[in-house]
LOVEX-122613 format. One record per residue: x, z, y of N, C-alpha, C in turn; chain. Coordinates in pm, whole numbers. Layout:
LUMRO       nX       nZ       nY      caX      caZ      caY       cX       cZ       cY   chain
LUMRO        X        Z        Y        X        Z        Y        X        Z        Y       A
...
end
This chain:
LUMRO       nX       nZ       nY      caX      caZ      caY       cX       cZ       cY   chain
LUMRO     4875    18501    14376     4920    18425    14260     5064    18384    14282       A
LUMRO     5154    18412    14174     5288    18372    14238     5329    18262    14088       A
LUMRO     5377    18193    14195     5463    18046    14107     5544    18065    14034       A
LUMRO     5574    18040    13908     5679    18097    13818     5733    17921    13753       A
LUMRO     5844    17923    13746     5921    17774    13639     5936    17808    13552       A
LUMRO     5861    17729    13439     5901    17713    13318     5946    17588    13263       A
LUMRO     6047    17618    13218     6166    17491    13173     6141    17502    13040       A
LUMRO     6164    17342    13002     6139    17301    12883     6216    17198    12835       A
LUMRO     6303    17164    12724     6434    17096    12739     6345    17059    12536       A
LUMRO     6314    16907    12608     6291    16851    12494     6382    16727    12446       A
LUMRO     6474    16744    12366     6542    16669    12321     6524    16594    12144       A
LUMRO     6550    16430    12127     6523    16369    12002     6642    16301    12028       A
LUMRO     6695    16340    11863     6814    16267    11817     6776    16152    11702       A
LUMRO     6828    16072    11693     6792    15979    11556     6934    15930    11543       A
LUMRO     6914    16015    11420     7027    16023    11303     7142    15898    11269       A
LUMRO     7012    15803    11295     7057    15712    11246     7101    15616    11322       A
LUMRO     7108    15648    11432     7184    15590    11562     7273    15677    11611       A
LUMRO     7408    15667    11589     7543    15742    11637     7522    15758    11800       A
LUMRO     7461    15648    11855     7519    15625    11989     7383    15614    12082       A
LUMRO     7312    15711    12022     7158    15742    12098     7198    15835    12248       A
LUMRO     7147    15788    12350     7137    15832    12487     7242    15738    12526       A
LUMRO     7346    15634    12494     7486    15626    12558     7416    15459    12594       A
LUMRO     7508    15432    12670     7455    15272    12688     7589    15253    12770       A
LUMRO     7673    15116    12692     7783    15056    12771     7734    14979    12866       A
LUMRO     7782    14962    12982     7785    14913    13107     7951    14894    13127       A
LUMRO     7960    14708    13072     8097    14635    13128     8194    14737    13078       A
LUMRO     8198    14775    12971     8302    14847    12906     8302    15031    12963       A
LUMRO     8247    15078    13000     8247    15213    13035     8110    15293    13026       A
LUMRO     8144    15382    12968     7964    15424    12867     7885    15536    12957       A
LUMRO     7751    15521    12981     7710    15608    13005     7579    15681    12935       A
LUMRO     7533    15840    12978     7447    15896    12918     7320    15821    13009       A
LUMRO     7223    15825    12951     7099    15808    12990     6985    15857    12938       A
LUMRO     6915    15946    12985     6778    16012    13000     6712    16012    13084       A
LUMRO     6567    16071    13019     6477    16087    13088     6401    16253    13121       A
LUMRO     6386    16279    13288     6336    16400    13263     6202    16368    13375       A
LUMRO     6121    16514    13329     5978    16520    13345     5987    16613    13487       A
LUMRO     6001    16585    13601     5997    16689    13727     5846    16776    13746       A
LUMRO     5752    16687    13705     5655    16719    13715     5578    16667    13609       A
LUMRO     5426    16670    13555     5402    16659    13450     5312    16520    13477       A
LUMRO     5312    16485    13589     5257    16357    13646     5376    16277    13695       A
LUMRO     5483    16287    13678     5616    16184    13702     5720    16187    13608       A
LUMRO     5805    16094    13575     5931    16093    13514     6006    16003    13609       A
LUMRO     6150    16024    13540     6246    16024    13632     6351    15957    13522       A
LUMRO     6426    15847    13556     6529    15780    13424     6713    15823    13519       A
LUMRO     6784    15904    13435     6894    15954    13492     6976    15867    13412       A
LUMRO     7066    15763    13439     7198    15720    13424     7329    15805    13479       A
LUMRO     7427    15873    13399     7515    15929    13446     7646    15873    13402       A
LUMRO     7732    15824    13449     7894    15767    13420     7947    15872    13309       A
LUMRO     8025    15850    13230     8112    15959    13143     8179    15923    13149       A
LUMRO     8266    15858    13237     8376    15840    13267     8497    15792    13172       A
LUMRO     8459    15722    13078     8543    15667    12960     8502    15482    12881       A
LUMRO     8579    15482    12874     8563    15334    12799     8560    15356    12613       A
LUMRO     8571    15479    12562     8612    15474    12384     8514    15558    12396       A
LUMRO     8436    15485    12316     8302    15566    12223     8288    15684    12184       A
LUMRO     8398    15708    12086     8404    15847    12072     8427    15959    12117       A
LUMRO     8477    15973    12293     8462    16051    12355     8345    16053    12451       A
LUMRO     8296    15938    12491     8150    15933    12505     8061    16007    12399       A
LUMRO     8072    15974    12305     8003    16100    12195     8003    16239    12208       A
LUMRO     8142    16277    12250     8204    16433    12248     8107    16454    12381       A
LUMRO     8133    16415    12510     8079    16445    12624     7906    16441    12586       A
LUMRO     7880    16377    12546     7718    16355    12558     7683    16474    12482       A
LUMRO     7767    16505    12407     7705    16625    12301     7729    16747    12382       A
LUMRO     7807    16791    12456     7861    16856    12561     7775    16921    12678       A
LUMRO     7744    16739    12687     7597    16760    12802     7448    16847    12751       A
LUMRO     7429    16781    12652     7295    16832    12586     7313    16987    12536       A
LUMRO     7446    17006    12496     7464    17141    12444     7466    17262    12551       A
LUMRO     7508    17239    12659     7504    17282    12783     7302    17313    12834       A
LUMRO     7276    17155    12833     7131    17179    12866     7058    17250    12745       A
LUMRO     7100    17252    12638     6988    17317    12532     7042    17496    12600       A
LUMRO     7100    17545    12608     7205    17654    12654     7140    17710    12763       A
LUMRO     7124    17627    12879     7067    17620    13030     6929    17679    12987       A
LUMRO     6836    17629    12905     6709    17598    12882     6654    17765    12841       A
LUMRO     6747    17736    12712     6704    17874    12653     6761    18039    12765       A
LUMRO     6841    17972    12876     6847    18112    12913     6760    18110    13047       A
LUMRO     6671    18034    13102     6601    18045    13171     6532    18146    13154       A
LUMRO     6418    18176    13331     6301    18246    13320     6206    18198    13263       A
LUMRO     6174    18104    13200     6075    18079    13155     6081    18027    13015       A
LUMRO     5995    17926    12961     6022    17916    12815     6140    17803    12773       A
LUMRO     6239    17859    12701     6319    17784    12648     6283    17696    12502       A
LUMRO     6345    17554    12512     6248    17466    12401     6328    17407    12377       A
LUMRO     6415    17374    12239     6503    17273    12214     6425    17160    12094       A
LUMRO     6371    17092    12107     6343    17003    11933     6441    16913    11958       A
LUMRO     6470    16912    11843     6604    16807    11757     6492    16718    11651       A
LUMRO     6480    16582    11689     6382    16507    11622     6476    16418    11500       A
end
């Protein structure tokens, strides 16, 4: 029996929050998610974006996810983007 990864890149946006995943910390914004390593654990990732103005915190975060939706779908295994 051989072990195979299948990646799955589930992402929810709400519309109606500009500034969904970002969270200021003392004036400098970061992304924050959550990923599933295993299907019995999660894991909460805070990452710096290295900026104090919102709107390039926006550009980057979109950057990030666009990258991971990208990553996802070119894996060996199943690629999954939902946009909620």
């Amino acid at each position: 029996m051989s072990n195979s990864l299948i990646t799955l890149a589930s992402l929810r946006i709400s519309e109606a929050n500009p500034n969904h995943h970002l969270w200021n910390n003392n004036g400098t914004w970061f992304l924050h998610y959550t990923v599933y390593p295993t299907p019995f654990t999660k894991e909460r990732v805070r990452r710096s974006l290295g900026t104090k103005c919102v709107t390039t915190a926006r550009d980057r975060r979109d950057q990030f996810f666009g990258h991971l939706a990208k990553s996802s779908k070119g894996s060996a295994g199943i690629g999954q983007v939902a946009v909620a």
